[in-house]
Each structure stands twice: as structure tokens, then as C-alpha cells.
One Martini backbone bead per residue (centre of mass of N, CA, C, O) as a GRO file, in nm:
protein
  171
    1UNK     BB    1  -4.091  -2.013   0.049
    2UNK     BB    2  -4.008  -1.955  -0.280
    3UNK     BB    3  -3.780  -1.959  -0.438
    4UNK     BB    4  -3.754  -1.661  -0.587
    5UNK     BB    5  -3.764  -1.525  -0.326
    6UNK     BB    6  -3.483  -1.649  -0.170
    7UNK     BB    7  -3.330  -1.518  -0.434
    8UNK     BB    8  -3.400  -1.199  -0.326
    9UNK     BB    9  -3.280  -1.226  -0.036
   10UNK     BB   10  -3.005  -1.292  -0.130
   11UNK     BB   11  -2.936  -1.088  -0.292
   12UNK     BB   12  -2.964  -0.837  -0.108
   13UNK     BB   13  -2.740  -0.930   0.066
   14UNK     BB   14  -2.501  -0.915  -0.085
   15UNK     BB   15  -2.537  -0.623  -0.175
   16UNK     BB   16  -2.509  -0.511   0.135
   17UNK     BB   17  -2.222  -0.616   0.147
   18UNK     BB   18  -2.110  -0.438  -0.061
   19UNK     BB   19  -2.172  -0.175   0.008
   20UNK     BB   20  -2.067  -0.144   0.308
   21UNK     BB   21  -1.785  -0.170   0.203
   22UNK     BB   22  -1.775   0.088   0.041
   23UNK     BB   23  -1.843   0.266   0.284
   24UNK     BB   24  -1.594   0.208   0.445
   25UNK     BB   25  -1.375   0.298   0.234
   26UNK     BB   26  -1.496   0.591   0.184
   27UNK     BB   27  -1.427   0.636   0.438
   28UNK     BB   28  -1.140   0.591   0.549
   29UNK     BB   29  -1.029   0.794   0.348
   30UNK     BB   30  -1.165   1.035   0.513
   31UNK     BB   31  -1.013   0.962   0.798
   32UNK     BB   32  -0.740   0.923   0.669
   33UNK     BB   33  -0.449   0.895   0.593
   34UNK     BB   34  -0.256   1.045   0.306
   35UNK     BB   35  -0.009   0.855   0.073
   36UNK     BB   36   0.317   0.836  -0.074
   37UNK     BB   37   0.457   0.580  -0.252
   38UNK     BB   38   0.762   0.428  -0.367
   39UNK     BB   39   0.758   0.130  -0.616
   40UNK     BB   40   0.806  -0.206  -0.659
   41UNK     BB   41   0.765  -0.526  -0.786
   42UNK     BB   42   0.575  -0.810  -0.656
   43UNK     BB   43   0.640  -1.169  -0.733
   44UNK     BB   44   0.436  -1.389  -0.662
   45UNK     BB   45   0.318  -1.757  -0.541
   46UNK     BB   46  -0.005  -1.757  -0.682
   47UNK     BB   47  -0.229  -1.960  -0.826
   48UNK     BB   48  -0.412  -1.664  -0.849
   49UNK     BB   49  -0.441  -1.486  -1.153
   50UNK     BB   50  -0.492  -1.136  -1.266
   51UNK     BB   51  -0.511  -0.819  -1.244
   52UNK     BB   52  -0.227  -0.719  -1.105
   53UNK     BB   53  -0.034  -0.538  -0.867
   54UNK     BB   54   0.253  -0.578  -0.685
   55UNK     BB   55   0.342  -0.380  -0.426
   56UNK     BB   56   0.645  -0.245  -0.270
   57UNK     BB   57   0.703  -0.024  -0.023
   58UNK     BB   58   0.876   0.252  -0.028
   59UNK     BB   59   1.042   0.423   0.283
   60UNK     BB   60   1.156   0.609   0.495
   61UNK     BB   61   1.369   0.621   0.755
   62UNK     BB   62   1.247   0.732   1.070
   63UNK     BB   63   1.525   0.763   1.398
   64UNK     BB   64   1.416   1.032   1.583
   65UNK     BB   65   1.304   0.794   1.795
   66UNK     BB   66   1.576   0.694   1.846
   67UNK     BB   67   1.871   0.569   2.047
   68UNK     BB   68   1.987   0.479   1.769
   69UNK     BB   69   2.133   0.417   1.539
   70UNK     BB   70   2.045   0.277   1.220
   71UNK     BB   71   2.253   0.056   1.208
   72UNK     BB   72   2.161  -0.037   1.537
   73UNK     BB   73   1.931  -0.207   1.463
   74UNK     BB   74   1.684  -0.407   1.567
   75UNK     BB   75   1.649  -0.751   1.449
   76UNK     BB   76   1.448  -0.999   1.273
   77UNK     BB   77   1.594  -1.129   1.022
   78UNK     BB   78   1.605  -0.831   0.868
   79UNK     BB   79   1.389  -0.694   1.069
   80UNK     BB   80   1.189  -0.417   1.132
   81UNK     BB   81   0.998  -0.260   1.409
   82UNK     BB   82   0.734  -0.107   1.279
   83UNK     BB   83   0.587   0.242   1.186
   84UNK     BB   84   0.345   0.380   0.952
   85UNK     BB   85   0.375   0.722   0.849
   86UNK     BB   86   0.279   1.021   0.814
   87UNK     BB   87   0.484   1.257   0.567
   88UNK     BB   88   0.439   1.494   0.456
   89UNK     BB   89   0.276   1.327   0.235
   90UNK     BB   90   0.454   1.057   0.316
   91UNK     BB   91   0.569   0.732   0.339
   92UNK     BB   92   0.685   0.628   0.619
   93UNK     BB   93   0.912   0.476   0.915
   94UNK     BB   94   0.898   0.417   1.282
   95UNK     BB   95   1.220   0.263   1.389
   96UNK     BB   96   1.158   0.250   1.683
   97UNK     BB   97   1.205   0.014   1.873
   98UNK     BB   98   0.889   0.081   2.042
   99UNK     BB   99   0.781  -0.034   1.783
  100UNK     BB  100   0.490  -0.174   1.623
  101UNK     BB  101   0.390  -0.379   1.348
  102UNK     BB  102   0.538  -0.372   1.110
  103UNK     BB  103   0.787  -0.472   0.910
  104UNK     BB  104   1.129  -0.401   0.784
  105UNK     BB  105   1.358  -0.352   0.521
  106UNK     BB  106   1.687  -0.267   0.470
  107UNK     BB  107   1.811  -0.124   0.255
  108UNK     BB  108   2.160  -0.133   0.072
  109UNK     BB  109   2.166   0.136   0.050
  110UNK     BB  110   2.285   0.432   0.155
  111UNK     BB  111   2.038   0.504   0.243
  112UNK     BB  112   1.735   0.524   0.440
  113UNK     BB  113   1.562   0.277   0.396
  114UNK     BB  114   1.252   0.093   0.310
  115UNK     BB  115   1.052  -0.242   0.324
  116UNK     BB  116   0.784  -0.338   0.343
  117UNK     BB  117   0.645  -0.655   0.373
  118UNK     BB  118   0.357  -0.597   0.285
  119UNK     BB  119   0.204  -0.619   0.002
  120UNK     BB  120   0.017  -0.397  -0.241
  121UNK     BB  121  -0.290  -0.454  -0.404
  122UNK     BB  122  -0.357  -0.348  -0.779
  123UNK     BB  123  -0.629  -0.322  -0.952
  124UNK     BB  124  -0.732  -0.422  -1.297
  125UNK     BB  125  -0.837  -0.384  -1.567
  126UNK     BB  126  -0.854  -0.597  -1.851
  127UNK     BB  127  -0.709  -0.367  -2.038
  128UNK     BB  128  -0.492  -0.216  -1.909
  129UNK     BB  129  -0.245  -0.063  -1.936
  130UNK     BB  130   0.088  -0.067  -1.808
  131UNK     BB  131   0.238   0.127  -1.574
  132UNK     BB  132   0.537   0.089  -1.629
  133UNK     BB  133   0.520   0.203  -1.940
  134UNK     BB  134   0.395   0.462  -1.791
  135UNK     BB  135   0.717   0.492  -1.638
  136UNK     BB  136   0.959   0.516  -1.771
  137UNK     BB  137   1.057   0.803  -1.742
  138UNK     BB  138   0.983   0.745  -1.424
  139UNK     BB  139   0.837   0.666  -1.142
  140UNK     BB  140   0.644   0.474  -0.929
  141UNK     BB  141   0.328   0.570  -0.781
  142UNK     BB  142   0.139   0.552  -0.453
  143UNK     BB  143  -0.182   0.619  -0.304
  144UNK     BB  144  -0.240   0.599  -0.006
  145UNK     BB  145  -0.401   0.447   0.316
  146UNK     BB  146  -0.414   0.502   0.650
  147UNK     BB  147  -0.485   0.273   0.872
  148UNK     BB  148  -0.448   0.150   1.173
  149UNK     BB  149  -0.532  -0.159   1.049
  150UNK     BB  150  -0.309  -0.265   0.837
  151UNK     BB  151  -0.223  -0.236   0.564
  152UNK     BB  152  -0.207  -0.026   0.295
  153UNK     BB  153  -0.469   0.127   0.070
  154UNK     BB  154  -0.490   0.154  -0.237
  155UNK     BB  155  -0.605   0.411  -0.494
  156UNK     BB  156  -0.332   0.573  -0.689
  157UNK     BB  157  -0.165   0.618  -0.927
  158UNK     BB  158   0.194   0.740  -1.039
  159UNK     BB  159   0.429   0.981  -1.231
  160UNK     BB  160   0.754   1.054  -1.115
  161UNK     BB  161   0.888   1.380  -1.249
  162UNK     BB  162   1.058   1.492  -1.053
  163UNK     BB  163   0.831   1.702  -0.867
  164UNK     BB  164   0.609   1.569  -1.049
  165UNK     BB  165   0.294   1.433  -1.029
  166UNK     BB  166   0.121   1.205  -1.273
  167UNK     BB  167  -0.181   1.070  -1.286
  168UNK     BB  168  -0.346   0.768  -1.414
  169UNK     BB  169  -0.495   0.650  -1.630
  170UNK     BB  170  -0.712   0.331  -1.565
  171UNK     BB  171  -0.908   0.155  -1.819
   0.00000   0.00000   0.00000
């Protein structure tokens, strides 16, 4: 087989394994639920660093399916062992003891709020606007997708002012 040969057998698998992903998350989309998660950004120390956003999820704490008060929770220094599930459109956990899989922060405010344990990282074009700048005066929010197994995959971002979201145009 000559090199140019090689070269275009390469070419050829490579791009079926980038297709196959993209098909992979296109069905995803489509068969798993979609929710709104109010986010605040957490920076890493990593390496290797990109035009991205990593965003840790803001969830409300659902303890209806719990046998003990939320103040209750049993934790593992302070992580509560829960599952993330959408609710009327929005991203919930599950805090439910008897619940496993993601780790869930206890936020300190009145409410009962948590934060995924796991941050899920939103990638921007090279000259992307900064999305914080274009939230300034109202919350921002990510649509993300619910797979069975493994963090959120954020979507689309928005900004929410009262109660309508207007989704980022981020080119």
C-alpha cells in the first residue's frame, strides 16, 4: 500500500470516528430530557487552557422522596450522595439517601440549594464575547442534556431576567 494510500485510509477513519460522535450527542439530545440549571463559574487548575467556560450547577434540593429533614442529609464531608433529574423543565437532585451517583454540595444559604459535585466545561469560538458580560444585569443559565450515566452536557446558554430566558447568541 503506498504512503498517499495510508494517508487517505487514515484521513477516512478519523473523520467516521468524529461523525459518529457528533451522531452520537445528536441522538442523545433527542432521546434523553433536557433542562435549565442556573450556573456560576468555577476555575480549574488545569494545564491546558482554552476559550472555555467550566460551570458548576446551581440544583434545587428535591427531599420529597427523603425520610429524614433536609438539615438530615447524611454526607460524606459534606457531599450528599444524590441523582440529578429534571423537574417541569428544570435540573433537580435527588437527595434522597437511598439515591447514588453524583455527590451534591449543601449550599450555605436558606434555601435548600446544592451544587453538582462534577463542573461541566462549555466550549466558546476564539472571539466568543465573554457570556458573564452579557449577563450582567440577570442570572445565567445553561440548557443542558440528562444522559443516564455521567455529568450534564451543557447545550445552550441564556439569560434569565424575571422570568423569561433569553438564549446567547455566542459566535
Amino acid at each position: 500500500m503506498s504512503v498517499s494510500r495510508k494517508g487517505i485510509v487514515l484521513a477516512a477513519l478519523q473523520l467516521a470516528i468524529v461523525v459518529s460522535l457528533a451522531a452520537k450527542y445528536t441522538i442523545d439530545r433527542a432521546r434523553f430530557p433536557r433542562a435549565w440549571a442556573r450556573v456560576r463559574t468555577y476555575d480549574p487548575d488545569l494545564p491546558i487552557r482554552g476559550r472555555y467556560l467550566s460551570l458548576q450547577l446551581l440544583v434545587a434540593c428535591d427531599t420529597t422522596g427523603a425520610a429524614i429533614s433536609p438539615d438530615g442529609l447524611v454526607t460524606r464531608n459534606g457531599w450528599i450522595p444524590g441523582k440529578p433529574r429534571v423537574v417541569n423543565g428544570q435540573l433537580v437532585a435527588d437527595c434522597s439517601p437511598s439515591q447514588a451517583g453524583a455527590l451534591i454540595k449543601r449550599e450555605l444559604t436558606g434555601q435548600i440549594t446544592a451544587t453538582l459535585n462534577e463542573p461541566v466545561l462549555f466550549f466558546l469560538p476564539e472571539h466568543a464575547q465573554d457570556p458573564w458580560k452579557q449577563a450582567r444585569d440577570g442570572e445565567l443559565w445553561v440548557e443542558v442534556t440528562l444522559p443516564k450515566k455521567g455529568p450534564p452536557r451543557p447545550i445552550r446558554l441564556a439569560v434569565k431576567k424575571g422570568g423569561t430566558f433569553t438564549p446567547l447568541e455566542i459566535k
